[in-house]
N, C-alpha and C positions, 0 to 999 in steps of 0.2 A: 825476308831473310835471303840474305846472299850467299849462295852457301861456297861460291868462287866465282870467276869473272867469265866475262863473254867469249869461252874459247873457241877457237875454229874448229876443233874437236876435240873428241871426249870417246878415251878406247876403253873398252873393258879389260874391269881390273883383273882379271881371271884368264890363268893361261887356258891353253885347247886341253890338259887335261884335267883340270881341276874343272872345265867345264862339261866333260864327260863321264868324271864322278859324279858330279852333281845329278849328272841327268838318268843315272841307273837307280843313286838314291831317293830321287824325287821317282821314278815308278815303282820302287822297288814299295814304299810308304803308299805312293799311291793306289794299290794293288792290296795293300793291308789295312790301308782302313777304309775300302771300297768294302772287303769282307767281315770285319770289325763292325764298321757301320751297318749294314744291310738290313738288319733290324730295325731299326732308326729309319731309314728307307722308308720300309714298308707302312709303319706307324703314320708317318707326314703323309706319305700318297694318301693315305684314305683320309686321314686331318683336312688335309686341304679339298678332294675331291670331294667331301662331305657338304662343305663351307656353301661353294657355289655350283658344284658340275663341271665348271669348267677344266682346261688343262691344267697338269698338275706340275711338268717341264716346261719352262719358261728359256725359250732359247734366244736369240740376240747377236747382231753379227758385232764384232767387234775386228780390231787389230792387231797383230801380232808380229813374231818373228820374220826380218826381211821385211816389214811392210803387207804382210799377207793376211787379207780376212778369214775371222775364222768365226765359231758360233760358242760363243758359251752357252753353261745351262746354269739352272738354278732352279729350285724352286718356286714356282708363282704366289709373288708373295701380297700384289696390284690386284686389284678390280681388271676384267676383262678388257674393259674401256678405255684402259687407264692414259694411254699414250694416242688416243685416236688423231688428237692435235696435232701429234709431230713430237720427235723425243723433248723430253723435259728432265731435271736436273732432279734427283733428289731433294728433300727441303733440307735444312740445317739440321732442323728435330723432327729426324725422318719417321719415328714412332708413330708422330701426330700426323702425320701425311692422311689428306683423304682417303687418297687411291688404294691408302694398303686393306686390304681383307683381316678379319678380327686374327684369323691364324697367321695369316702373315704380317702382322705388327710384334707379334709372338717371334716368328722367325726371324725378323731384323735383328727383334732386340736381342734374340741370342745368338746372330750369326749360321743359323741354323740354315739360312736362304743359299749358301753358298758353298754347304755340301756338295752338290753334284759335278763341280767345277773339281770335282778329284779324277772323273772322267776326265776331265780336259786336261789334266795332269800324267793321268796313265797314258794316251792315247800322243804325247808330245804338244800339246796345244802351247800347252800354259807347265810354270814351275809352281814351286810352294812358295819362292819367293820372288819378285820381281816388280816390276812397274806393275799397275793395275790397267788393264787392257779399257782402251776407250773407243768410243764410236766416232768414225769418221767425220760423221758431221760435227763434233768437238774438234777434233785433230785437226782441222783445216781451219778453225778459229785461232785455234793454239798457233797453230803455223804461222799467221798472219802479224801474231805479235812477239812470235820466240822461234826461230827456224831450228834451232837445238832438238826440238821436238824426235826430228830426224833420228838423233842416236840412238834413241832408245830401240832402235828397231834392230839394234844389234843381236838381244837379248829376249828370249821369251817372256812374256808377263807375267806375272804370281799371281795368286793368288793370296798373297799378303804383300806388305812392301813397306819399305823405310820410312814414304813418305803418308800410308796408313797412320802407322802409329803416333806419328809429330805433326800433321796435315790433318785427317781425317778425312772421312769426307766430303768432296768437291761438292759444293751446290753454286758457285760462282764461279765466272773467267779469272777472277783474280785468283782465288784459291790454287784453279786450275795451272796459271803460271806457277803459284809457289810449289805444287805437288812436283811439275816440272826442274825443278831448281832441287828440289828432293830427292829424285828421281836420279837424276845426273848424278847427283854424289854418289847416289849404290851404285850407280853404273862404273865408276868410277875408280869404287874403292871396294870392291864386292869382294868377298872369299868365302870359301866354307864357315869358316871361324861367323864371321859377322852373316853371314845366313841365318846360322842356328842362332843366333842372339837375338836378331827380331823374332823369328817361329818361338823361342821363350818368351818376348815378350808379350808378341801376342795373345800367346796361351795366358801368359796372367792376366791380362786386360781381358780378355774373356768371359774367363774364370772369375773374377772379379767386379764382371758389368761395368767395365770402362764404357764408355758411348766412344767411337771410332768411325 
């Protein structure tokens, strides 16, 4: 899918304040269901630390704003082991994955893995909505076949994104190009308005057990 052509660039749709709003209501939420949630917190910590012993924060460097690494969290949702290889892609029917642990096939499937990534949203990392932050060693695959990659560094990454809900996700380089091509039109065409549209949508695909 084409979602427009091979532009030499691609600015953000969002002037400097509507991207200053954005960013008091992304901590302002982020900060209330940090405290909302904390219950839910506590429950998963011991869930998980029950499972194996192991860690129960699963950190990860990933990309961000400017080009700049940063670390998401999440809950560990893999076997200890899981990555000893060198990173690996999600499966398509990431449920069935060996590496995930019994609690964390639980957490995929309800999203429940990417709670802590509200840190990363109070803290400036990441927004609630945006491109989904990738690791380097992708980004420079991506680069080799779409240099567009680039723009997205305009923009902090979400923790949901336009190209979640129509994309899903990525377990291939192809995928990876069209999430790209997704990606660029929020960048694109982004406002408060179509913000809250995806975070709705989200929320029903959730709510609903969409696979995403």
């Amino acid at each position: 899918m084409d979602l427009f052509g091979d532009e030499k660039f691609v600015s953000d749709g969002m002037n400097i304040i509507e991207r200053k709003v954005k960013r008091v209501i992304d901590c302002l939420l982020a900060f209330l269901c940090l405290v909302v949630f904390s219950p839910l917190f506590v429950i998963l910590y011991i869930l998980i630390k029950r499972e194996d012993g192991g860690g129960v924060i699963y950190k990860q460097e990933r990309i961000g704003l400017f080009g700049r690494p940063f670390y998401i969290y999440k809950f560990r949702s893999m076997k200890l082991n899981a990555e000893e290889n060198g990173p690996q892609l999600c499966m398509s029917d990431e449920v069935n994955d060996p590496r995930l642990t019994n609690i964390g096939r639980f957490l995929r499937e309800h999203h429940l893995d990417e709670l802590p990534q509200l840190w990363n949203v109070f803290v400036g990392d990441m927004a609630f909505v945006g491109p989904r932050p990738e690791r380097k060693y992708y980004i420079d695959q991506i680069l080799e076949r779409d240099s567009r990659y680039v723009f997205l560094y305009q923009i902090r990454p979400g923790v949901t994104s336009y190209a979640t809900l129509h994309n899903g996700y990525t377990d291939t380089m192809d995928k990876m190009l069209r999430r790209l091509r997704y990606d660029l039109f929020y960048l694109k065409h982004r406002s408060c308005l179509f913000d809250c549209a995806i975070l709705w949508q989200t929320f029903v695909s959730i709510v609903f057990g969409k696979k995403f």
